[in-house]
TISE-964661 format. One record per residue (C-alpha): x, y, z. Coordinates in Angstrom, 1 decimal. Each point is the difference from the previous one (the first is absolute). Layout:
REM residues N
(site (X,Y,Z));
...
END
This chain:
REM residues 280
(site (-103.8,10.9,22.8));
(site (-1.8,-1.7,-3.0));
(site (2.4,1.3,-2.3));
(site (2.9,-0.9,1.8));
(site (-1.0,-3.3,0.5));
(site (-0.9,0.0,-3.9));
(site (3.6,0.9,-0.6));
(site (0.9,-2.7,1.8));
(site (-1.5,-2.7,-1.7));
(site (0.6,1.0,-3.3));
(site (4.2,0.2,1.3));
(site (-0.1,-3.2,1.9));
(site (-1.8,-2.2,-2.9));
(site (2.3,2.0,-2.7));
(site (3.6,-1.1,2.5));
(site (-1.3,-3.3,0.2));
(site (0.0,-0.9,-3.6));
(site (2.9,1.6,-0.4));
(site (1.7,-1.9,2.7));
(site (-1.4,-3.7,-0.9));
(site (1.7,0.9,-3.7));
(site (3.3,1.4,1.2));
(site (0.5,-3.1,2.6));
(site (-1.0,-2.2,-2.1));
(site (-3.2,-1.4,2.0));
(site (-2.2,0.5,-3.1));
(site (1.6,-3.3,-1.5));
(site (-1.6,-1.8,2.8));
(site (-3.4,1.4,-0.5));
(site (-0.4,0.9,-4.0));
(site (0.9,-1.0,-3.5));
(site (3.4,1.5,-1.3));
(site (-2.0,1.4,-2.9));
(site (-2.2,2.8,2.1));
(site (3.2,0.9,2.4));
(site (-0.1,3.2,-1.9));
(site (-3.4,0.8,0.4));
(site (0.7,0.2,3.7));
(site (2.3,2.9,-0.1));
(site (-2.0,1.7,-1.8));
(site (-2.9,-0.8,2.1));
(site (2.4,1.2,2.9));
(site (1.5,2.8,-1.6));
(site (-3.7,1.2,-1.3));
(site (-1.0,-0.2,3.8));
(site (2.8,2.3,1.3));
(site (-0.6,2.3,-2.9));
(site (-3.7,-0.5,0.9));
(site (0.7,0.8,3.7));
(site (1.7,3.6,-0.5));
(site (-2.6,1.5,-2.7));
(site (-2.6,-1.2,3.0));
(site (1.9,2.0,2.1));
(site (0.6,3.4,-2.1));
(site (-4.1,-0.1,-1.4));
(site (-1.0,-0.6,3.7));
(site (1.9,2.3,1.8));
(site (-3.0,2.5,-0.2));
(site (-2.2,-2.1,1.2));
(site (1.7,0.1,3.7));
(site (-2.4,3.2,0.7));
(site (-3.4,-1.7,-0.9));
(site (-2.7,-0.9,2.2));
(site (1.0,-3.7,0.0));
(site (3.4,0.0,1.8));
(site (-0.5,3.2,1.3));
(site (0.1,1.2,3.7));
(site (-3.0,1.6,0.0));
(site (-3.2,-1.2,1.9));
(site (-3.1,-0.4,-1.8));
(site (-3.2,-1.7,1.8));
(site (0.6,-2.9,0.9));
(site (3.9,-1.5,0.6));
(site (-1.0,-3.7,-0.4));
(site (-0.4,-0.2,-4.0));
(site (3.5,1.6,0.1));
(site (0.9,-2.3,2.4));
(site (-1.3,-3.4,-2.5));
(site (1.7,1.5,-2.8));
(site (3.1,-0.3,1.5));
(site (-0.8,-3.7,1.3));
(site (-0.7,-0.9,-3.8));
(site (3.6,1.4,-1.5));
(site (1.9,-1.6,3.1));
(site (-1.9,-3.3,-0.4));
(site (0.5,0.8,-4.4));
(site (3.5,0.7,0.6));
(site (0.9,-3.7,2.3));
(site (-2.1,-2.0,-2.5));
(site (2.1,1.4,-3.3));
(site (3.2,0.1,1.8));
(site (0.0,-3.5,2.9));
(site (0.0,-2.3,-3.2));
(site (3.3,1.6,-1.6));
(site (1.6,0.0,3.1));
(site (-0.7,-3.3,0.7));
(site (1.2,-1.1,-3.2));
(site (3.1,2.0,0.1));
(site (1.3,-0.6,3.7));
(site (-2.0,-3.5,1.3));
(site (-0.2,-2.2,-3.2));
(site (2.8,-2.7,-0.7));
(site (0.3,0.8,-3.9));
(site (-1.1,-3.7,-0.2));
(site (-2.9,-2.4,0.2));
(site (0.4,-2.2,2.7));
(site (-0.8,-3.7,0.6));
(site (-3.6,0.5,0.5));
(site (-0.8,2.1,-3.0));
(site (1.6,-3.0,-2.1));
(site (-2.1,-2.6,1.5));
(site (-3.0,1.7,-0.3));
(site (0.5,1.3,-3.8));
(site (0.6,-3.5,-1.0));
(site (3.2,-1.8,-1.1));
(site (0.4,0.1,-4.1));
(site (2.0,-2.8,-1.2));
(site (-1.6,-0.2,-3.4));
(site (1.0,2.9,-2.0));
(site (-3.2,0.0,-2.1));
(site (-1.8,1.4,3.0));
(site (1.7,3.3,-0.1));
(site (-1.6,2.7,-1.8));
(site (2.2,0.9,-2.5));
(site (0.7,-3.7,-0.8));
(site (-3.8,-0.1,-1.7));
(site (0.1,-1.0,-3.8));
(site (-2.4,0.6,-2.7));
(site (-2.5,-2.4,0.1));
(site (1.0,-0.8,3.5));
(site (2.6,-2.9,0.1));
(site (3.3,-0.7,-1.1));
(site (-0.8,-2.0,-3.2));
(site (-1.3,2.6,-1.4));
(site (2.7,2.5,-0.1));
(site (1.6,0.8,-3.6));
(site (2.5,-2.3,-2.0));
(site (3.5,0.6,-0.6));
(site (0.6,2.2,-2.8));
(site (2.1,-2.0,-2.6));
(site (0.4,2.6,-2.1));
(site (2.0,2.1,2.6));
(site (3.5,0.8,-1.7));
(site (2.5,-2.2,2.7));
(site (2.8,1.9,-1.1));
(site (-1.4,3.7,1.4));
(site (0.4,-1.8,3.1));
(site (2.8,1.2,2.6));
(site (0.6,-3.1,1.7));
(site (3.7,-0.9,0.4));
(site (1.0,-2.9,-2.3));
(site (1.6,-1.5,2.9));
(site (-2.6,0.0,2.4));
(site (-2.4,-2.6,0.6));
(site (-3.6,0.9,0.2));
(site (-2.7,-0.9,2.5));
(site (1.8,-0.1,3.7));
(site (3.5,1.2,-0.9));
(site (-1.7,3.2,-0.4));
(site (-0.3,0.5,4.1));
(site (3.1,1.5,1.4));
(site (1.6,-2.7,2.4));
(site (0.8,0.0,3.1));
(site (4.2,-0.7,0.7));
(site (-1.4,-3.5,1.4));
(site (-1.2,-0.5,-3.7));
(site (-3.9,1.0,1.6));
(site (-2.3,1.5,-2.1));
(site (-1.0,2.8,1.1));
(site (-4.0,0.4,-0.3));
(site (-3.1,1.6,1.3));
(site (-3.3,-2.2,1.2));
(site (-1.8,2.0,-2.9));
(site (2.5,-2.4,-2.5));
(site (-1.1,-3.2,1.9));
(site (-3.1,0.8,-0.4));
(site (-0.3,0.6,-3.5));
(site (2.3,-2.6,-0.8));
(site (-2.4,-2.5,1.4));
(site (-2.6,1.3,-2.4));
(site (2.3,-0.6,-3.6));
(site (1.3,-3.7,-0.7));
(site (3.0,1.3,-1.6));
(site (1.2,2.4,3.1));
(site (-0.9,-2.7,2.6));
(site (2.1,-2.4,-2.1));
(site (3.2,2.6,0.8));
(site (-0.6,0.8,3.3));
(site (-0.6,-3.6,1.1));
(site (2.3,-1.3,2.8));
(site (2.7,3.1,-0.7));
(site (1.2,1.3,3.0));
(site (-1.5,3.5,-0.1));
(site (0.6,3.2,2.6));
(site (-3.3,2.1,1.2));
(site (-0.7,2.5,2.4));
(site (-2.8,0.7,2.2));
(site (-2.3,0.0,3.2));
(site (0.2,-3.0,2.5));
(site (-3.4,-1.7,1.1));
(site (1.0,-2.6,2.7));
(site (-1.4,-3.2,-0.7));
(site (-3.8,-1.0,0.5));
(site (-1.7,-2.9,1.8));
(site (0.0,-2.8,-2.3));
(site (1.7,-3.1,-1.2));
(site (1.9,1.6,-2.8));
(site (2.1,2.4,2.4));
(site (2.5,2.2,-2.1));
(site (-1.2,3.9,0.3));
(site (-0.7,2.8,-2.8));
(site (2.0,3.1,-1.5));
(site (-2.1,2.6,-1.3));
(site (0.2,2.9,-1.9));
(site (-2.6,2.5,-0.3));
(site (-1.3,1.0,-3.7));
(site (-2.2,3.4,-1.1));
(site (-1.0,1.0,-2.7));
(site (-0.8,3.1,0.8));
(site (0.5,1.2,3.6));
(site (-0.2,-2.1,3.7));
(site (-3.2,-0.4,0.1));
(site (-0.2,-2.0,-3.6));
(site (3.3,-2.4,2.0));
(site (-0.3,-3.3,-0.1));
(site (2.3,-2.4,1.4));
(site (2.0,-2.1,-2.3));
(site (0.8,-3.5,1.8));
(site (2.9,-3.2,-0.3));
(site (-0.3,-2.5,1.9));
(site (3.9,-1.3,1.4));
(site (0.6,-3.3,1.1));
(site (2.5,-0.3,2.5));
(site (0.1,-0.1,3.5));
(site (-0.8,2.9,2.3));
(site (2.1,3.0,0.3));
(site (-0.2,2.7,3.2));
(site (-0.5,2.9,-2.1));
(site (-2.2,3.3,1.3));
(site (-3.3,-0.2,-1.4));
(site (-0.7,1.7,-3.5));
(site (3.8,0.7,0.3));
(site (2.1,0.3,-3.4));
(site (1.9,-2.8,-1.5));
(site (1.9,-1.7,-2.7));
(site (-0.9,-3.6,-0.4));
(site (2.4,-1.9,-2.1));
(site (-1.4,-3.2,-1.4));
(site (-0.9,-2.6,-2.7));
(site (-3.8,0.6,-2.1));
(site (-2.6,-2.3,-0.2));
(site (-3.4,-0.1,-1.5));
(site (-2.7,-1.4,1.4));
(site (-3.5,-1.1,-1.4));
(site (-2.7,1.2,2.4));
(site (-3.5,-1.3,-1.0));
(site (1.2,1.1,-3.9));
(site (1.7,3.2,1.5));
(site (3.4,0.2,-0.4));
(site (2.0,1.9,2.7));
(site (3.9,0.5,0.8));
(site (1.7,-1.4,2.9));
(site (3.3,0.1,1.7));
(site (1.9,-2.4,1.1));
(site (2.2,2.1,3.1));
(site (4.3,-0.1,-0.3));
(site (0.3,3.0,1.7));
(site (-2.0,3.0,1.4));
(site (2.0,3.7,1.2));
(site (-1.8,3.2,1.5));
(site (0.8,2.6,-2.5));
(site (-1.5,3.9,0.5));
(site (-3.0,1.2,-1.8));
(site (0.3,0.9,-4.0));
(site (-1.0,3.6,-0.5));
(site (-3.0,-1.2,-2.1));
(site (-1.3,-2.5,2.3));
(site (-2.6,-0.5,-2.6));
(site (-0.5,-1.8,-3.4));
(site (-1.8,1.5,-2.6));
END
């Protein structure tokens, strides 16, 4: 029985991993980058799983799974307590991962992790020496013309792709940093921009307006952190954490000497979830 439910296991994890990459689950769990570590993780478990079964197959007529009676039935008896109760603990989590969760944090989870809305509190956003002053100069003596940009395109915003209303089309992660460099701020201020993300309904408080979020890893879910704009507007019936495109014009605001983005609401529209419902 121990080696069947040993089988098992190493099938059930090795299908599993498989599964979340073929779907396309993993993109709500893990960074594009170790994707392919998780088929071979699943693939090396399947493998795993039938070599376990061919070197074991001799061990069917041992004393431990055997049908013989020795002194005593009860040790035999815990033994197989132990691999039953070995067997739900390695396999209830999977399957509850696989078949309960929501592929998604919820409300809750976003609250409790804290709202970011100043992007040098992400991880990867930390500088050398700790703050933005003292990241490196421009490079003068960079050769402009090995440069690809189109002679007639503008730089700074007209790099976004638009919307057909003429919108921006941006991420919270832009915002964010934008508030952070004088010069970006200075493009994005009081353009209409486009964004997609997670509705928070409003809060108690005198500002009203609610929050679009967008969840950020650097590594995997458990590193996510949720990216936050405040919109400005009035209150929308939208489901909670649902997915939506917020059209609107940016603002910066000075926060105690923090500056964070803002939106100013022209129109809101339930969209469906991106595949990557993560920013990275």
């Amino acid at each position: 029985m121990k080696r069947i439910l040993t089988l098992v296991t190493l099938l059930l994890w090795g299908t599993t991993f498989l599964y979340f990459y073929l779907s396309g689950r993993i993109a709500s769990y893990l960074h594009p980058q170790f994707h392919a570590y998780v088929v071979i993780a699943g693939a090396g478990l399947l493998v795993l799983g039938a070599l376990w079964w061919w070197a074991s197959r001799e061990t069917d007529t041992g004393c431990g799974d055997c049908g013989c009676h020795h002194e005593g039935e009860e040790p035999r008896r815990r033994l197989s307590a132990g691999a039953v109760f070995a067997f739900l603990v390695l396999l209830l989590p999977i399957t509850a991962v696989a078949f309960i969760s929501p592929s998604q944090f919820g409300e809750a989870a976003v609250m409790n992790r804290g709202m970011v809305t100043d992007v040098s509190q992400l991880p990867s956003a930390e500088l050398p020496g700790g703050s933005w002053q003292d990241a490196p100069a421009w490079d003068d003596t960079v050769d402009s013309a090995d440069a690809s940009w189109p002679e007639d395109q503008e730089e700074g915003v007209e790099y976004f792709t638009r919307t057909p209303d003429g919108a921006i089309q941006v991420e919270t992660l832009d915002l964010l940093f934008a508030a952070q460099e004088p010069a970006l701020r200075e493009e994005f201020e009081n353009q209409r921009v486009s964004i997609i993300g997670q509705y928070i309904p409003p809060r108690d408080g005198p500002e009203g307006g609610f929050d679009l979020v967008r969840m950020f890893v650097v590594c995997c879910a458990a590193d996510a952190r949720p990216l936050g704009i405040k919109v400005v507007g009035k209150s929308v019936e939208v489901p909670r954490m649902g997915w939506v495109r917020i059209t609107g014009v940016a603002r910066f605001e000075d926060k105690g000497g923090t500056i964070e983005p803002r939106l100013e609401l022209e129109k809101i529209e339930e969209v469906e979830a991106p595949r990557e419902s993560f920013l990275y």
